[in-house]
KOLDOTI-60320 format. One record per residue (C-alpha): residue number from 1; residue in three letters; x, z, y. Coordinates in pm, whole numbers, plus 32768, in hexadecimal, padded with zeros to 4 digits. Example, Ala and Ser with C-alpha at 12.3 -4.5 7.8 and 13.67 -1.06 7.14 Angstrom:
+-----+-----+------+------+------+
|   n | res |    X |    Z |    Y |
+-----+-----+------+------+------+
|   1 | ALA | 84CE | 830C | 7E3E |
|   2 | SER | 8557 | 82CA | 7F96 |
+-----+-----+------+------+------+
END
This chain:
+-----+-----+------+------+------+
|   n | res |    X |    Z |    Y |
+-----+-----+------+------+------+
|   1 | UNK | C469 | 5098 | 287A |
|   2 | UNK | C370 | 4F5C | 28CA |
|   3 | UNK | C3F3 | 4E35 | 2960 |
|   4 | UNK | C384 | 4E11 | 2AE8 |
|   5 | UNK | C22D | 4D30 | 2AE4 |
|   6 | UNK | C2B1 | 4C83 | 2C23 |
|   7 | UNK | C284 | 4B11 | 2C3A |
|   8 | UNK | C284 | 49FB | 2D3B |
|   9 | UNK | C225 | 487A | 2D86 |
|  10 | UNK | C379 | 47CA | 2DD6 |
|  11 | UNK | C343 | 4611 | 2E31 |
|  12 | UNK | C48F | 4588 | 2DD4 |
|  13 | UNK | C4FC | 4453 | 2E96 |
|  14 | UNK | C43B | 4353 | 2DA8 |
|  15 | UNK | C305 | 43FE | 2DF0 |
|  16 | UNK | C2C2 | 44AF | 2CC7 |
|  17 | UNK | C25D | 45FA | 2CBD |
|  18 | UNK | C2F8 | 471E | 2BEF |
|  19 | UNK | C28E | 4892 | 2BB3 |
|  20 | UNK | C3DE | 4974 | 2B86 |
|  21 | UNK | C3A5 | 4AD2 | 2B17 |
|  22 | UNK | C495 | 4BF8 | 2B23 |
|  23 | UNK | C54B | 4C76 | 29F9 |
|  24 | UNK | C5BF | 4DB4 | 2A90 |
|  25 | UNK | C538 | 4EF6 | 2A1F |
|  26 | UNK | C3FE | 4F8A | 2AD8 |
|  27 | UNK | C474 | 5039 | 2C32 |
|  28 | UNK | C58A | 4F96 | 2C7B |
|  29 | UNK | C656 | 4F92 | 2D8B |
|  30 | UNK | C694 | 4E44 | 2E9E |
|  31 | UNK | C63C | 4CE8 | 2E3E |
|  32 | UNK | C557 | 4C72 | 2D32 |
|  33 | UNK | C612 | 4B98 | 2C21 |
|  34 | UNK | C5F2 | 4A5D | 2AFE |
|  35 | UNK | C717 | 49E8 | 2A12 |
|  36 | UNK | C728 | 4869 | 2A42 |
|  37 | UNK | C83B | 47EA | 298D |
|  38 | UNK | C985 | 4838 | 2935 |
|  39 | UNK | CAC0 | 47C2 | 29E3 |
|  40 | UNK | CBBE | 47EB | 28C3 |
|  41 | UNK | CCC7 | 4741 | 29DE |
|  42 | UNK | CCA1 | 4826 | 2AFD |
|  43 | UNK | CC77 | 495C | 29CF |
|  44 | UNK | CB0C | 49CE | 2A44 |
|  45 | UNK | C9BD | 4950 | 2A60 |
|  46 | UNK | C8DE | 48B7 | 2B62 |
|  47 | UNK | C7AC | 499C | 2BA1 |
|  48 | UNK | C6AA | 496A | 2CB9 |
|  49 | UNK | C681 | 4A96 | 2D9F |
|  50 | UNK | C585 | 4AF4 | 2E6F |
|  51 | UNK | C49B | 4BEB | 2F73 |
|  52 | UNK | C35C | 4BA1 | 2FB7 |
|  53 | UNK | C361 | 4A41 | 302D |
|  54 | UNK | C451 | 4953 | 2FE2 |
|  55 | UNK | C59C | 496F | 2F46 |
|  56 | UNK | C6F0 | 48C3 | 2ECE |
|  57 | UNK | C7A7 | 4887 | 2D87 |
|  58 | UNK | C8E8 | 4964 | 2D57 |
|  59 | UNK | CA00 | 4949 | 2C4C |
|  60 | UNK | CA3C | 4AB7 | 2BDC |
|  61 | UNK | CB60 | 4B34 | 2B10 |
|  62 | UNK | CABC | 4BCB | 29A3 |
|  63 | UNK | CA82 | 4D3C | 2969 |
|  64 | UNK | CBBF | 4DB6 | 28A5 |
|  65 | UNK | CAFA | 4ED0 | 27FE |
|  66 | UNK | CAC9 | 4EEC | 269B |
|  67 | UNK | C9E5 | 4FD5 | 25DB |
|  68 | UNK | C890 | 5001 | 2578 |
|  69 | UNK | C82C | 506C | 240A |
|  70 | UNK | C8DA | 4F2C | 23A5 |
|  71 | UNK | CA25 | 4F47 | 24A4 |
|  72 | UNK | C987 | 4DE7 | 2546 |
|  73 | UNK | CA00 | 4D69 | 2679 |
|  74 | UNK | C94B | 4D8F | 27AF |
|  75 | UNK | C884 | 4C38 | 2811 |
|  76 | UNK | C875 | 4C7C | 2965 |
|  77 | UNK | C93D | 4C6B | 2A76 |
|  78 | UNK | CA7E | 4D30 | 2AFE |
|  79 | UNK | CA25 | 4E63 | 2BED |
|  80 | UNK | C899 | 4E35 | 2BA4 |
|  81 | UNK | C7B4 | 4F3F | 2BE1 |
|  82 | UNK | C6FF | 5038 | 2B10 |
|  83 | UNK | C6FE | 4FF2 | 2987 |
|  84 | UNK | C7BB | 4F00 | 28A8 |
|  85 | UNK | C74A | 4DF4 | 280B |
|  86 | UNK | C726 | 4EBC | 2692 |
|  87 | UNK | C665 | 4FEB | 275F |
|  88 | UNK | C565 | 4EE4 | 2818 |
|  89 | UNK | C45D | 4E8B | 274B |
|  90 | UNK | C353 | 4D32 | 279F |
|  91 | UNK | C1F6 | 4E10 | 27B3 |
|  92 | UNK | C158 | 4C8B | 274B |
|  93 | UNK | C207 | 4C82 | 25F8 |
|  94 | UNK | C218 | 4DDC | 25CD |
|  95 | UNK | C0A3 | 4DD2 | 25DF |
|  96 | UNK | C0B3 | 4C98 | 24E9 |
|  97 | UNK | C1B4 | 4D1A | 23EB |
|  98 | UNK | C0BC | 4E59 | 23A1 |
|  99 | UNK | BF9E | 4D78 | 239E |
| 100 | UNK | C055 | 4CB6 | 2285 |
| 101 | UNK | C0E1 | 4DF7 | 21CC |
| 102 | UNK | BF6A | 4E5F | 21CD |
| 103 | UNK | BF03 | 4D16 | 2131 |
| 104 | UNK | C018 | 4CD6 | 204F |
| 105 | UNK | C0A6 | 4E1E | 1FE0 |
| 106 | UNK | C134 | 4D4F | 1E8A |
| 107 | UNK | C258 | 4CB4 | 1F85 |
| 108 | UNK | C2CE | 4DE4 | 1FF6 |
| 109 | UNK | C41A | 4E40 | 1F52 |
| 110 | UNK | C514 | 4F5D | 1FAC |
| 111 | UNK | C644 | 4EEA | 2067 |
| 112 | UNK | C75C | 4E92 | 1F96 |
| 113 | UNK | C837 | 4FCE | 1F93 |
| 114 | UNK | C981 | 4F27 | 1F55 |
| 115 | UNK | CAB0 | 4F3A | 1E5D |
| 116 | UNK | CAAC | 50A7 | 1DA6 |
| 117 | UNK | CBB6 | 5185 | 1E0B |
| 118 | UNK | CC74 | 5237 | 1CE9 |
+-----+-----+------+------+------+
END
């Protein structure tokens, strides 16, 4: 699944303006969303959440699922909509990482497959 393309101008307090773009997959459900920072205190992370205009910084417990090809934790948030994190891929470096493969097939290598099993 692609990652959603949204993005938005946010002018933090100091006057500076940032551009936060959602990680979620493509058609997701409720409020656009950015991972900040962590919060290894509180246990979650801070992530800025938004619909159309404006918006507000929220801490969020993690996801507690684990899977993928690789059984990787989920970098998003708890209760998010649509996808995980391993099934959302960034169509930017997605587009990028074939451009490179193209260019530089001699630095592809198969993933390692791990100890042998007897």
């Amino acid at each position: 699944m692609l990652q959603c393309t949204a993005v938005t101008a946010v002018l933090s307090p100091r006057g500076e303006v940032g551009y936060p773009m959602c990680e979620l997959g493509e058609g997701h459900e409720g409020e656009h969303a950015q991972y900040c920072w962590d919060d290894d205190v509180a246990g979650g992370a801070v992530w800025f959440r938004w619909r159309g205009l404006g918006g507000r910084f929220v801490l969020l417990a993690w996801c507690e699922t684990v899977g993928g090809a690789y059984g990787d934790a989920c970098t998003l948030f708890r209760d998010h909509s649509a996808a995980h994190s391993w099934d959302v891929t960034d169509p930017t470096l997605e587009a990028v990482r074939q451009d490179l493969e193209r260019r530089f097939p001699e630095l592809l290598r198969e993933p390692d497959p791990g100890p042998e099993q007897d």
